[in-house]
Biopython code that builds the backbone (N, CA, C, O; Angstrom):
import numpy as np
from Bio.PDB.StructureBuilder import StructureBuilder

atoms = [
    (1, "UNK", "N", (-2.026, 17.766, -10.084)),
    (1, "UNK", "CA", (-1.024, 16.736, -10.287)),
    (1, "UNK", "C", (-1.644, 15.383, -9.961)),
    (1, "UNK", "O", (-2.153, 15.276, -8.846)),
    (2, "UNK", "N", (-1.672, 14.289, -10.822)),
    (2, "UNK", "CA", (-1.779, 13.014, -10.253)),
    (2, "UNK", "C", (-0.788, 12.119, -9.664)),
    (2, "UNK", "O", (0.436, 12.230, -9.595)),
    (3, "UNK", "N", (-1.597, 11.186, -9.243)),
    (3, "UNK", "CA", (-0.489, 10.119, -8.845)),
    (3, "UNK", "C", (0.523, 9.694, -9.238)),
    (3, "UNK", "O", (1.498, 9.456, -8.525)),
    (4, "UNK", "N", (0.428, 9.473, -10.877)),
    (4, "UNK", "CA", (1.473, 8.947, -11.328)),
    (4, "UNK", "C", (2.269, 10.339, -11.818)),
    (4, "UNK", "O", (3.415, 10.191, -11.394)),
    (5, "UNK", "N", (2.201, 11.366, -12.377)),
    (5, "UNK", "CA", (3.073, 12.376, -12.441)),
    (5, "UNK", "C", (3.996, 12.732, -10.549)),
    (5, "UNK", "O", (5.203, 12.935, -10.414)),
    (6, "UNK", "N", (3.132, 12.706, -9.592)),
    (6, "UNK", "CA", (4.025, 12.533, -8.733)),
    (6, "UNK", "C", (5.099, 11.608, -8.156)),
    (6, "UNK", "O", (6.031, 11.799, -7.375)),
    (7, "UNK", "N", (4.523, 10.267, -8.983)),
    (7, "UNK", "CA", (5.193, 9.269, -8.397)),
    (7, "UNK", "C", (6.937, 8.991, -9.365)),
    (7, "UNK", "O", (7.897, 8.240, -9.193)),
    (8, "UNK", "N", (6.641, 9.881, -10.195)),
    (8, "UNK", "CA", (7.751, 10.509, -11.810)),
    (8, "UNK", "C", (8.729, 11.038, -11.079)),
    (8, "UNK", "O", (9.798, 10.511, -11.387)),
    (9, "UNK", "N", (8.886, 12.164, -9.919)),
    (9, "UNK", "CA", (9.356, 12.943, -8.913)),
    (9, "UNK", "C", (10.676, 12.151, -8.446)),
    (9, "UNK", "O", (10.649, 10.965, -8.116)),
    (10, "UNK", "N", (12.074, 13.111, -8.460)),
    (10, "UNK", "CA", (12.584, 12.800, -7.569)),
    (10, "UNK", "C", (12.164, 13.117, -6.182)),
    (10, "UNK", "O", (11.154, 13.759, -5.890)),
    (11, "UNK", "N", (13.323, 12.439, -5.062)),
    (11, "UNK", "CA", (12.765, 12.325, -3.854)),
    (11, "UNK", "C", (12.434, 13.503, -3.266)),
    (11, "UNK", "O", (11.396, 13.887, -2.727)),
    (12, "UNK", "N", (13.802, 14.166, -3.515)),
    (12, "UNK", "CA", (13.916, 15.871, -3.511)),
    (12, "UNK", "C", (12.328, 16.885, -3.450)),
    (12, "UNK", "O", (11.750, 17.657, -2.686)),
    (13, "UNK", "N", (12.137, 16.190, -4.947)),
    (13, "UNK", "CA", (10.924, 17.145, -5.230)),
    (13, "UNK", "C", (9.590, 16.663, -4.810)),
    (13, "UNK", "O", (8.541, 17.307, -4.833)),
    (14, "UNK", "N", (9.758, 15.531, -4.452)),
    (14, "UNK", "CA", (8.437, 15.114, -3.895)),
    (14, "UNK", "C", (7.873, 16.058, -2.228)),
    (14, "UNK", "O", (6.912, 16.761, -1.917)),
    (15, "UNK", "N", (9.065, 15.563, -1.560)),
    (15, "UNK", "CA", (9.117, 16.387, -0.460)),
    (15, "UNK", "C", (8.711, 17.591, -0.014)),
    (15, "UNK", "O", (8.112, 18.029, 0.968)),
    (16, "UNK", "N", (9.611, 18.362, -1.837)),
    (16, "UNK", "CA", (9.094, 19.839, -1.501)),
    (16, "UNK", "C", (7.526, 20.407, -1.895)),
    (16, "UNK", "O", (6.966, 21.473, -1.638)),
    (17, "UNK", "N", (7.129, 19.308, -2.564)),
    (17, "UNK", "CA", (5.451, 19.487, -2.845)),
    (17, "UNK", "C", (4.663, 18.971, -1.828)),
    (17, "UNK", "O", (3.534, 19.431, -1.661)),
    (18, "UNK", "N", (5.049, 18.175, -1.196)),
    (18, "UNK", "CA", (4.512, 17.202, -0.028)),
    (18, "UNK", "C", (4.404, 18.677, 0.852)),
    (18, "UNK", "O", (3.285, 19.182, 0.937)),
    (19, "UNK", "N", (5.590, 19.376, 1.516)),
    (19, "UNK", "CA", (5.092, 19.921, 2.617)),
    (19, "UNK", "C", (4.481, 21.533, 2.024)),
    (19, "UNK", "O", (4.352, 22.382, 2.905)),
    (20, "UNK", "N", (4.214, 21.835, 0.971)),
    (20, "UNK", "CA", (4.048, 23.032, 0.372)),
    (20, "UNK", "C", (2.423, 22.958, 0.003)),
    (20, "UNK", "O", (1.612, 23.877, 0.112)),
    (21, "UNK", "N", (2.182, 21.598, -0.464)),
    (21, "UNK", "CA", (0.557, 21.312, -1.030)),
    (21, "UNK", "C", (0.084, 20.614, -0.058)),
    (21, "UNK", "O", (-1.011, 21.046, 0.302)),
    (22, "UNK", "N", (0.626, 19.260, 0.814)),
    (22, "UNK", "CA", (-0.113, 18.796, 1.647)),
    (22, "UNK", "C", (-0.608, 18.985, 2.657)),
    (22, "UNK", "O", (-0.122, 19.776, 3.465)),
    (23, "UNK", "N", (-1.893, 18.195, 2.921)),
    (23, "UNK", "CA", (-2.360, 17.871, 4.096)),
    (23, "UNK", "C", (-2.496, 17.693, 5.104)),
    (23, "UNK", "O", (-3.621, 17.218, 5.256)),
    (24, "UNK", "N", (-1.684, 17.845, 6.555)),
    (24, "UNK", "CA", (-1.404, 16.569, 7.283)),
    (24, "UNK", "C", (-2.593, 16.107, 7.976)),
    (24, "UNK", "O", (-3.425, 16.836, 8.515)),
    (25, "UNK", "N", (-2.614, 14.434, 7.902)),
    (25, "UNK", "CA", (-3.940, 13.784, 7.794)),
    (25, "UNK", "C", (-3.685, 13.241, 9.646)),
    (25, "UNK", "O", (-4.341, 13.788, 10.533)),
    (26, "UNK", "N", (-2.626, 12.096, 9.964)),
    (26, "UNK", "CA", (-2.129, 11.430, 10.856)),
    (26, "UNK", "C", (-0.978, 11.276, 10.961)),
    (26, "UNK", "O", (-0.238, 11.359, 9.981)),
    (27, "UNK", "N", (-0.418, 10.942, 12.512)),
    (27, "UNK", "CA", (0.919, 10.458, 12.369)),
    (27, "UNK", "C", (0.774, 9.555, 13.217)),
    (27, "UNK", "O", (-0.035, 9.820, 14.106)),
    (28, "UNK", "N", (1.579, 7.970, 13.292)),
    (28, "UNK", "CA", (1.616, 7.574, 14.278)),
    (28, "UNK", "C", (3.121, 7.263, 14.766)),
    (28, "UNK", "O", (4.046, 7.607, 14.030)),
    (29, "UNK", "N", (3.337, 6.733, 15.775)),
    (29, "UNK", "CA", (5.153, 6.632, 16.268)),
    (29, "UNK", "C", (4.446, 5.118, 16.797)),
    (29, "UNK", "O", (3.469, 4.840, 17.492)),
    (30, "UNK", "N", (6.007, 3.925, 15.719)),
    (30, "UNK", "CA", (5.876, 2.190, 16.243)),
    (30, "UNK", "C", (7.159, 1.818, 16.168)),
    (30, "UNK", "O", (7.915, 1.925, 15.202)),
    (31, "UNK", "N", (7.387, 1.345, 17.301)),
    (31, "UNK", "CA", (8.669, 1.033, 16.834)),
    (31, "UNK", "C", (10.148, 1.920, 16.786)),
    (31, "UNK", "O", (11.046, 1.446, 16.091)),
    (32, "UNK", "N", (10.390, 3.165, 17.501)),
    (32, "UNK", "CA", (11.313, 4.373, 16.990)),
    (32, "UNK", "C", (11.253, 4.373, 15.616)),
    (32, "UNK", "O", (12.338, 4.222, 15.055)),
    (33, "UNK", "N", (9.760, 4.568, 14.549)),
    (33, "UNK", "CA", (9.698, 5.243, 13.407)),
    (33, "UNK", "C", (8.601, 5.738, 13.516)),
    (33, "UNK", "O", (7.686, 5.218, 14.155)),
    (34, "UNK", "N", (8.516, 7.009, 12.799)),
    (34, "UNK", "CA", (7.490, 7.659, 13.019)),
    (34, "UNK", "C", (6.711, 7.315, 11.172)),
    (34, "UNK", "O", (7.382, 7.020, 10.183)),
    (35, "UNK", "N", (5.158, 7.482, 11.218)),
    (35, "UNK", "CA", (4.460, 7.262, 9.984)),
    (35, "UNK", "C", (3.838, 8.624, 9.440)),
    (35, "UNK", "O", (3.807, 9.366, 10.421)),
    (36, "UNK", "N", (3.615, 8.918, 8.956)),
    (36, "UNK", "CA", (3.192, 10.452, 8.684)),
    (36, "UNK", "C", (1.963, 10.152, 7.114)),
    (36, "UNK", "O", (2.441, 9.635, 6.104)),
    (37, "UNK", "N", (1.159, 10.366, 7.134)),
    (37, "UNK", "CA", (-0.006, 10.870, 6.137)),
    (37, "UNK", "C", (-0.422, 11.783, 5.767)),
    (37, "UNK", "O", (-1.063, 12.476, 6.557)),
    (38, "UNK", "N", (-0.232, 12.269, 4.221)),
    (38, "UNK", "CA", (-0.705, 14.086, 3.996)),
    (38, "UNK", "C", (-1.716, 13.168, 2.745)),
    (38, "UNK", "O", (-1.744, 12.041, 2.249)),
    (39, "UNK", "N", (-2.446, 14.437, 2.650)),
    (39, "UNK", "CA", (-3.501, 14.117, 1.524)),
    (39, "UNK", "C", (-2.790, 15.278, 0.689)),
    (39, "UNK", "O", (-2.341, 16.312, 1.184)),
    (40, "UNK", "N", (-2.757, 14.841, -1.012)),
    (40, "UNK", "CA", (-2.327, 15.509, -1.780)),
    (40, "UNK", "C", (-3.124, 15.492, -2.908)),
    (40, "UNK", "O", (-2.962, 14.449, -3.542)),
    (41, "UNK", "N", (-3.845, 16.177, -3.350)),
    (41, "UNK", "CA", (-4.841, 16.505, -4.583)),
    (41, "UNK", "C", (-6.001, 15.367, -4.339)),
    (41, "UNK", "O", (-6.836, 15.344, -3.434)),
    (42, "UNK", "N", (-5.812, 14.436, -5.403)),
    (42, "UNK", "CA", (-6.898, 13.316, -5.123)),
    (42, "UNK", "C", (-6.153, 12.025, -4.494)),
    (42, "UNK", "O", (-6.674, 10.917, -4.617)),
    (43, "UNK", "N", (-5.016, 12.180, -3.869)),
    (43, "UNK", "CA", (-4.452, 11.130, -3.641)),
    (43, "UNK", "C", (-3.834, 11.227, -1.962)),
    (43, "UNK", "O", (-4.364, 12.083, -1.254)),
    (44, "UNK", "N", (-2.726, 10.357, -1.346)),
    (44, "UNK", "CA", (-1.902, 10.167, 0.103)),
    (44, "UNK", "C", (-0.404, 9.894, -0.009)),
    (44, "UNK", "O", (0.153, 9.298, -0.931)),
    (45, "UNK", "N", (-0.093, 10.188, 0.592)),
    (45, "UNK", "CA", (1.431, 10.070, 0.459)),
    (45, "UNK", "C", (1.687, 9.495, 2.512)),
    (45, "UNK", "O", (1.247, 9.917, 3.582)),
    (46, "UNK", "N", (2.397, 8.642, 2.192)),
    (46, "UNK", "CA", (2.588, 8.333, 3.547)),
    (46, "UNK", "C", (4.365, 8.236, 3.762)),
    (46, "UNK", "O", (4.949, 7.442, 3.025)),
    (47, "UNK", "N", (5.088, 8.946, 4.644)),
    (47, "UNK", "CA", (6.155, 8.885, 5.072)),
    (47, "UNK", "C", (6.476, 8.371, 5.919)),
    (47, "UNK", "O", (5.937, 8.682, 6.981)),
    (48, "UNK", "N", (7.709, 7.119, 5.923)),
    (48, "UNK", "CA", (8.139, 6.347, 6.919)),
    (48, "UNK", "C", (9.274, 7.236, 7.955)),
    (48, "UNK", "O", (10.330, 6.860, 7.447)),
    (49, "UNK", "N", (9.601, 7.997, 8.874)),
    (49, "UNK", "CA", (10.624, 8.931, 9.028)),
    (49, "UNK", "C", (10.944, 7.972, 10.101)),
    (49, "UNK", "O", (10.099, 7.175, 10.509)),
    (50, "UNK", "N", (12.620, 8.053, 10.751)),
    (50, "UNK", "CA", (13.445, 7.971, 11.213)),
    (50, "UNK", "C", (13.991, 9.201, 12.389)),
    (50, "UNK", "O", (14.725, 10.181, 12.254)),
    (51, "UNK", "N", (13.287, 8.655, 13.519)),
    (51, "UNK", "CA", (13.396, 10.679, 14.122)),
    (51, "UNK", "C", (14.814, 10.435, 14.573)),
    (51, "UNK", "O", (15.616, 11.214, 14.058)),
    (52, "UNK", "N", (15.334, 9.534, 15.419)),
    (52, "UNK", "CA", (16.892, 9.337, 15.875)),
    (52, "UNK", "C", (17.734, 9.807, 14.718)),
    (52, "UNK", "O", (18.740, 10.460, 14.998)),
    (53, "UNK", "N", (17.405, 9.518, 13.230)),
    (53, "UNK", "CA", (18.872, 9.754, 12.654)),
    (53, "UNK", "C", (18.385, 10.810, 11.902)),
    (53, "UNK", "O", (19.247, 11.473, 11.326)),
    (54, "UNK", "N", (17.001, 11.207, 11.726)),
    (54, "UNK", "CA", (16.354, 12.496, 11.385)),
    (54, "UNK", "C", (16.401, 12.270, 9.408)),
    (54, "UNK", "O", (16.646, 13.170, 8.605)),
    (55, "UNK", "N", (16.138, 11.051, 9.134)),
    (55, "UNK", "CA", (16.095, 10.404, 8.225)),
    (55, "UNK", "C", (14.603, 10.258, 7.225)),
    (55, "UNK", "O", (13.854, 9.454, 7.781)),
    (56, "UNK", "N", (14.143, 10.669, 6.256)),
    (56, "UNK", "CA", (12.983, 10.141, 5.782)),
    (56, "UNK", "C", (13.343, 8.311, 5.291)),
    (56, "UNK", "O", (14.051, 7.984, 4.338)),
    (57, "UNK", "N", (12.927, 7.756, 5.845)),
    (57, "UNK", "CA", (13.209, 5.945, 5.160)),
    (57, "UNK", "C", (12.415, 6.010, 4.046)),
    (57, "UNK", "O", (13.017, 5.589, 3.058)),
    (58, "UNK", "N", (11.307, 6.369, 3.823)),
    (58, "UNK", "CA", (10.592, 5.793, 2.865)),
    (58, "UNK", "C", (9.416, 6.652, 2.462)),
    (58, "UNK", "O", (8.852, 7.401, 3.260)),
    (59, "UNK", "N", (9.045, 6.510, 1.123)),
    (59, "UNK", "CA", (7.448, 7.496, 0.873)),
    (59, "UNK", "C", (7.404, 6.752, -0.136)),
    (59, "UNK", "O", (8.174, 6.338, -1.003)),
    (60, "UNK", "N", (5.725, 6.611, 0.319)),
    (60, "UNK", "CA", (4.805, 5.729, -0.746)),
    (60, "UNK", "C", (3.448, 6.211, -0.963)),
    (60, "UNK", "O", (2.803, 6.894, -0.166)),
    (61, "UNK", "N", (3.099, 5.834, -2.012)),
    (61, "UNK", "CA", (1.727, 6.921, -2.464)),
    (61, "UNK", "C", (0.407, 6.035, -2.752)),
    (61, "UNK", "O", (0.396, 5.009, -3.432)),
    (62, "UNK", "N", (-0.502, 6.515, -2.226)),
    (62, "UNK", "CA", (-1.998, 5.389, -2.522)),
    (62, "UNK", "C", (-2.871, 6.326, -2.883)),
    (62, "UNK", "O", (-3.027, 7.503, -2.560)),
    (63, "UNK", "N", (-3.406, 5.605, -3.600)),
    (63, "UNK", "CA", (-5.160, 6.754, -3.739)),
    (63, "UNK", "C", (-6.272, 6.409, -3.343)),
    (63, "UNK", "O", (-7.190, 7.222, -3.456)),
    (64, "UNK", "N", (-6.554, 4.965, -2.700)),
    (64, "UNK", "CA", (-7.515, 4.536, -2.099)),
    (64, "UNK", "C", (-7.378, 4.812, -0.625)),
    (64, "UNK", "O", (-6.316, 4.979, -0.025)),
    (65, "UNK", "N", (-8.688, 4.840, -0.084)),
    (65, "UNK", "CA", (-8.557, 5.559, 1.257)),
    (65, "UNK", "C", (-8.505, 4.189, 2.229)),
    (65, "UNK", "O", (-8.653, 4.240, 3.450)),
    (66, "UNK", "N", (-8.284, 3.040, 1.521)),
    (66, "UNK", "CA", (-8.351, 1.539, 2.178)),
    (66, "UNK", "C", (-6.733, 1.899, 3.151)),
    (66, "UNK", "O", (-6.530, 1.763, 4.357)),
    (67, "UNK", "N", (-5.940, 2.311, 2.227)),
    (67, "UNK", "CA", (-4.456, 2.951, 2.998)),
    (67, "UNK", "C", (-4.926, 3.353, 4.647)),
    (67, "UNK", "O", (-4.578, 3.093, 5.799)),
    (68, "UNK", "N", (-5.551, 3.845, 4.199)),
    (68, "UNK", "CA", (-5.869, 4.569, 5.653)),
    (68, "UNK", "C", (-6.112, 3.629, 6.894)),
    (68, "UNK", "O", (-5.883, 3.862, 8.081)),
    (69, "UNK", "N", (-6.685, 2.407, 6.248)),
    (69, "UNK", "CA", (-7.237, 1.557, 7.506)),
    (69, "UNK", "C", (-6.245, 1.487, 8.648)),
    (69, "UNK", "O", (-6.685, 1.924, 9.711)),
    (70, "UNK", "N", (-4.785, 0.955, 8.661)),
    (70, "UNK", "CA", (-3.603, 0.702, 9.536)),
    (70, "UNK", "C", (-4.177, 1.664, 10.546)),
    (70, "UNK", "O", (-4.526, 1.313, 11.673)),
    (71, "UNK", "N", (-4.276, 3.184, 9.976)),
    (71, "UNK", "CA", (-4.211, 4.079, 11.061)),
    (71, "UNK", "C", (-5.725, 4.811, 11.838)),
    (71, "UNK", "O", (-6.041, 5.565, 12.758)),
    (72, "UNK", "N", (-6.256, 4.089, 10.879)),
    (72, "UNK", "CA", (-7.766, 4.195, 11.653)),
    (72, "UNK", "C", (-7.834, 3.364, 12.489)),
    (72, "UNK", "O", (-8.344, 3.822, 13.511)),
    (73, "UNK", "N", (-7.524, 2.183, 12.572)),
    (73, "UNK", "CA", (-7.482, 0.719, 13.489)),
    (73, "UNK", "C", (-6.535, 1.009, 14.087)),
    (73, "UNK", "O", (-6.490, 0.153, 14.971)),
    (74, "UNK", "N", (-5.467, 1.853, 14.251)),
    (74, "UNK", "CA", (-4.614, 2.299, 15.296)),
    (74, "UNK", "C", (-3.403, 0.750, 14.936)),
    (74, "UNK", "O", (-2.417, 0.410, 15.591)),
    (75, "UNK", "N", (-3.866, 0.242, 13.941)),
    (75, "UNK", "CA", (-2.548, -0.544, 13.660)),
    (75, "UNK", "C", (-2.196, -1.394, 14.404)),
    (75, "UNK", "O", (-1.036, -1.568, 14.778)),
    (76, "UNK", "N", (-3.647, -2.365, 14.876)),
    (76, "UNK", "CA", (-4.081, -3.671, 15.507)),
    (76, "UNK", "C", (-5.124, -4.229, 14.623)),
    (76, "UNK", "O", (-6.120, -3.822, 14.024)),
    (77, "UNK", "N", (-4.216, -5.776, 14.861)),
    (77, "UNK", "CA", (-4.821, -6.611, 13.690)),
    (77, "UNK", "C", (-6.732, -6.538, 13.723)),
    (77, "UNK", "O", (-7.469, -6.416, 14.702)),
    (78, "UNK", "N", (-6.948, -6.618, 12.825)),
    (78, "UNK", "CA", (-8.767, -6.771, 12.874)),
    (78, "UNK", "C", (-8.912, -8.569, 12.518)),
    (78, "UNK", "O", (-9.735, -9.058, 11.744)),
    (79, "UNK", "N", (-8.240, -9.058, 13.035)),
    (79, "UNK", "CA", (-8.602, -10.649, 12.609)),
    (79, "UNK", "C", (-9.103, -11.040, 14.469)),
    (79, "UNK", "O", (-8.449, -10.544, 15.386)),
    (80, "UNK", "N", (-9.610, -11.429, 14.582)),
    (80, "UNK", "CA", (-10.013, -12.741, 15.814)),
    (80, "UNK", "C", (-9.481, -13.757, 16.205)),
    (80, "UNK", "O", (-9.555, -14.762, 15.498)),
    (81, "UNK", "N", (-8.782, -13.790, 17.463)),
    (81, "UNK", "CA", (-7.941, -14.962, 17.732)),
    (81, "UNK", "C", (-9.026, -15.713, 18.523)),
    (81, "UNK", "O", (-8.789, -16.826, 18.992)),
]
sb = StructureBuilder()
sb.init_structure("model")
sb.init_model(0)
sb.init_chain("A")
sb.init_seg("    ")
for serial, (resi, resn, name, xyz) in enumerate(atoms, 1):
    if name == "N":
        sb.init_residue(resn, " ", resi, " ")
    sb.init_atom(name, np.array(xyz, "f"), 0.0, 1.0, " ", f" {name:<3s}", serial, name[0])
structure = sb.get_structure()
Protein backbone atom coordinates (compact mmCIF):
# COMPACT_ATOMS: atom_id res chain seq x y z
CA UNK A 1 0.00 0.00 0.00
CA UNK A 2 1.29 3.53 -0.54
CA UNK A 3 0.94 6.67 0.89
CA UNK A 4 -1.48 8.05 -1.01
CA UNK A 5 -3.84 4.90 -1.27
CA UNK A 6 -3.64 5.08 2.55
CA UNK A 7 -4.14 8.51 2.89
CA UNK A 8 -7.77 7.58 0.51
CA UNK A 9 -8.77 5.60 3.97
CA UNK A 10 -11.38 6.37 6.17
CA UNK A 11 -10.35 7.04 9.72
CA UNK A 12 -11.87 3.76 10.72
CA UNK A 13 -9.77 1.91 8.33
CA UNK A 14 -6.71 3.54 8.68
CA UNK A 15 -6.51 2.56 12.27
CA UNK A 16 -7.33 -0.89 11.61
CA UNK A 17 -4.25 -1.24 9.23
CA UNK A 18 -2.17 0.97 11.42
CA UNK A 19 -2.33 -1.48 14.37
CA UNK A 20 -2.50 -4.82 12.23
CA UNK A 21 0.62 -3.80 9.71
CA UNK A 22 2.45 -1.32 11.82
CA UNK A 23 5.44 -0.69 13.41
CA UNK A 24 5.71 0.90 16.60
CA UNK A 25 8.67 3.22 16.08
CA UNK A 26 8.26 5.99 19.29
CA UNK A 27 6.00 7.55 21.53
CA UNK A 28 6.36 10.59 23.27
CA UNK A 29 3.78 12.23 26.11
CA UNK A 30 3.77 16.72 25.87
CA UNK A 31 1.50 18.37 27.13
CA UNK A 32 -1.45 15.56 28.37
CA UNK A 33 -1.15 14.26 24.57
CA UNK A 34 0.44 11.48 23.79
CA UNK A 35 2.43 11.20 19.98
CA UNK A 36 2.74 7.78 18.68
CA UNK A 37 4.92 6.70 15.37
CA UNK A 38 4.43 3.31 13.43
CA UNK A 39 6.31 2.68 10.27
CA UNK A 40 3.99 1.37 7.60
CA UNK A 41 5.36 -0.18 4.30
CA UNK A 42 7.61 2.58 2.88
CA UNK A 43 6.09 5.22 4.79
CA UNK A 44 4.98 6.78 9.00
CA UNK A 45 1.97 7.48 10.30
CA UNK A 46 2.08 9.53 13.41
CA UNK A 47 -0.90 9.68 15.96
CA UNK A 48 -1.82 12.60 18.05
CA UNK A 49 -3.91 10.59 21.03
CA UNK A 50 -5.75 12.13 23.84
CA UNK A 51 -5.24 9.59 26.85
CA UNK A 52 -7.79 11.60 29.41
CA UNK A 53 -10.70 11.38 26.96
CA UNK A 54 -9.13 8.19 25.28
CA UNK A 55 -9.52 10.06 22.00
CA UNK A 56 -7.30 9.66 18.74
CA UNK A 57 -7.06 13.80 17.81
CA UNK A 58 -5.27 13.39 14.85
CA UNK A 59 -3.18 11.07 12.20
CA UNK A 60 -0.91 12.28 9.72
CA UNK A 61 1.28 10.49 7.31
CA UNK A 62 5.00 11.35 6.02
CA UNK A 63 7.40 9.40 4.07
CA UNK A 64 10.45 11.24 4.73
CA UNK A 65 12.29 10.21 7.72
CA UNK A 66 12.99 14.24 8.27
CA UNK A 67 9.36 13.57 10.32
CA UNK A 68 11.25 11.85 12.60
CA UNK A 69 13.55 14.66 13.67
CA UNK A 70 10.88 16.23 16.58
CA UNK A 71 11.40 12.87 18.18
CA UNK A 72 14.91 12.16 17.72
CA UNK A 73 15.73 15.72 19.21
CA UNK A 74 13.34 14.74 21.92
CA UNK A 75 11.33 17.83 20.69
CA UNK A 76 13.81 20.72 21.71
CA UNK A 77 14.40 23.40 19.48
CA UNK A 78 17.89 22.83 17.54
CA UNK A 79 18.25 26.66 16.96
CA UNK A 80 20.87 28.62 19.40
CA UNK A 81 19.84 31.25 21.62
Amino acid sequence: MTIEEYDQLDEDEKIEILWKNGQYLIHVEILEQTFIVFKLWRFYAEIWYDPASEVICQLRTFNDHKGLTPYLNGFQSTSSI
